[in-house]
C-alpha positions as CSV (number, residue, x, y, z in Angstrom):
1,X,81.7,-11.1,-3.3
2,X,78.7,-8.9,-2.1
3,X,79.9,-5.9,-4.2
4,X,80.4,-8.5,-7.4
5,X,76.7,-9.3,-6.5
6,X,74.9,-6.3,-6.2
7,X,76.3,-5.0,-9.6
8,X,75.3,-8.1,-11.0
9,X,72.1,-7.3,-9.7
10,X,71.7,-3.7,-11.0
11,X,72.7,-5.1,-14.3
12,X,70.1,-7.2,-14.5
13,X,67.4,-4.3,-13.3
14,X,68.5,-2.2,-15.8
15,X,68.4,-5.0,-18.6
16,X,64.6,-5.5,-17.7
17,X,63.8,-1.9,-18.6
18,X,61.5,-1.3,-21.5
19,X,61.9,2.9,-21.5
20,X,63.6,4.1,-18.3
21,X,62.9,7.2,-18.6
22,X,59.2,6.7,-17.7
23,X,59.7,3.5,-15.4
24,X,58.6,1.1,-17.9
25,X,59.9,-2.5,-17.7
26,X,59.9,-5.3,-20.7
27,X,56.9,-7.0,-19.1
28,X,55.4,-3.9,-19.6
29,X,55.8,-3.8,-23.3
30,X,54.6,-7.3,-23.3
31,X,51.4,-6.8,-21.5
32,X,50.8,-3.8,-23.9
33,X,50.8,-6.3,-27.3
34,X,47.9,-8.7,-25.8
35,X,44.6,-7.5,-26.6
36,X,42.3,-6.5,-23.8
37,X,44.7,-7.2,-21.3
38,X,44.5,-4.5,-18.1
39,X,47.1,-1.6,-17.7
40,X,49.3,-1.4,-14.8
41,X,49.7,1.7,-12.8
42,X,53.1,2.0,-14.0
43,X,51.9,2.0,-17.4
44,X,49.2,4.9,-16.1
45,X,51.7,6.9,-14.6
46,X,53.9,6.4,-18.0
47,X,50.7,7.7,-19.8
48,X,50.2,10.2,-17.4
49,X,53.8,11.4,-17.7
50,X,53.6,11.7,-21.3
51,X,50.3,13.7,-20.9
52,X,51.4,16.3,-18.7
53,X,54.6,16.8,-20.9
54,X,52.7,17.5,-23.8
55,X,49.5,19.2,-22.7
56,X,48.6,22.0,-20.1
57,X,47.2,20.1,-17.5
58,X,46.7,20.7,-13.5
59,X,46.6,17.2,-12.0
60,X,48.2,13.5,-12.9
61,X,48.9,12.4,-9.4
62,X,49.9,8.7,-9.2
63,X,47.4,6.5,-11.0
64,X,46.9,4.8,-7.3
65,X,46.9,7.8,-5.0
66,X,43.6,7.6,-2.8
67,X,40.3,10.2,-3.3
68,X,41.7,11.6,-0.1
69,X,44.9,12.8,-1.5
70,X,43.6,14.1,-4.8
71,X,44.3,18.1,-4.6
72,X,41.3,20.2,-6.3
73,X,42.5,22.0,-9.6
74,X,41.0,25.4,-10.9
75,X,41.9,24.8,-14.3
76,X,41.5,22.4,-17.0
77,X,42.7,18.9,-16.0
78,X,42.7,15.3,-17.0
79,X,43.3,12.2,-14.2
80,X,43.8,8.6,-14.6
81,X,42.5,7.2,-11.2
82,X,42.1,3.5,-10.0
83,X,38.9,1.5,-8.9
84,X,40.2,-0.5,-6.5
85,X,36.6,-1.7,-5.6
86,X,36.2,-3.2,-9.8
87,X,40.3,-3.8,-10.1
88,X,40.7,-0.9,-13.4
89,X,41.3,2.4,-14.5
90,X,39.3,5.6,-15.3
91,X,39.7,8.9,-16.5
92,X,38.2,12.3,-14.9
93,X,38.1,15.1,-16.7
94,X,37.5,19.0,-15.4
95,X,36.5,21.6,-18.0
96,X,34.2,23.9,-18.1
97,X,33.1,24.1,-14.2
98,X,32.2,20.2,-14.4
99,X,34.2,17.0,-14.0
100,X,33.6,14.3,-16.7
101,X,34.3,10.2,-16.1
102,X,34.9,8.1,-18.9
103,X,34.4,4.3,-17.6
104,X,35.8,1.6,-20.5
105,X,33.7,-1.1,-18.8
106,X,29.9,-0.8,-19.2
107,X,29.6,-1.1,-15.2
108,X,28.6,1.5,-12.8
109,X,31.1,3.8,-11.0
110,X,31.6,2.0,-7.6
111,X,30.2,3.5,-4.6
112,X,33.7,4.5,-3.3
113,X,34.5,6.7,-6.2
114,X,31.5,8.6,-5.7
């Protein structure tokens, strides 16, 4: 009965998956078709994914990984980070010798990104 149960349950995972291959889940997909609604990280790190596969990019840690754990990059690179402190996303940007943010709400950069 418990083995009956847990395939039932993978089953059901799997039929909740939007593109596997990148983590993303129906709800996802969803969430995506409503205007102005927010990104999840797991949509980020899709994005991210997709990025890094196409471009040549240093960088794309986990949408959610803290300043702390960022590594430094010498080359051109493109992050999507998290502002836990205003509950969205941003993007950094390092090219030539300067990092660049790009905010999509008119607000300043909380004091914890900085």
């Amino acid at each position: 009965m418990v083995l009956l149960l847990r395939s039932l349950h993978c089953t059901c995972d799997q039929t909740f998956l939007w593109i596997p291959e990148l983590g993303l889940k129906l709800k996802d997909s969803a969430t995506l078709k409503i205007s102005f609604s927010g990104l999840s990280p797991r949509v980020v790190d899709a994005a991210q994914i997709l990025l890094k596969r196409q471009f040549t990019v240093e960088g794309l840690h986990s949408a959610p990984t803290p300043w702390s754990e960022i590594c430094p990059v010498s080359g051109p690179a493109v992050q999507i980070h998290v502002d836990i402190d205003w509950s969205h996303c941003f993007t950094s940007c390092y090219r030539s010798g300067r990092v660049e943010l790009v905010y999509s709400f008119p607000r300043e950069v909380s004091q914890s990104i900085l």
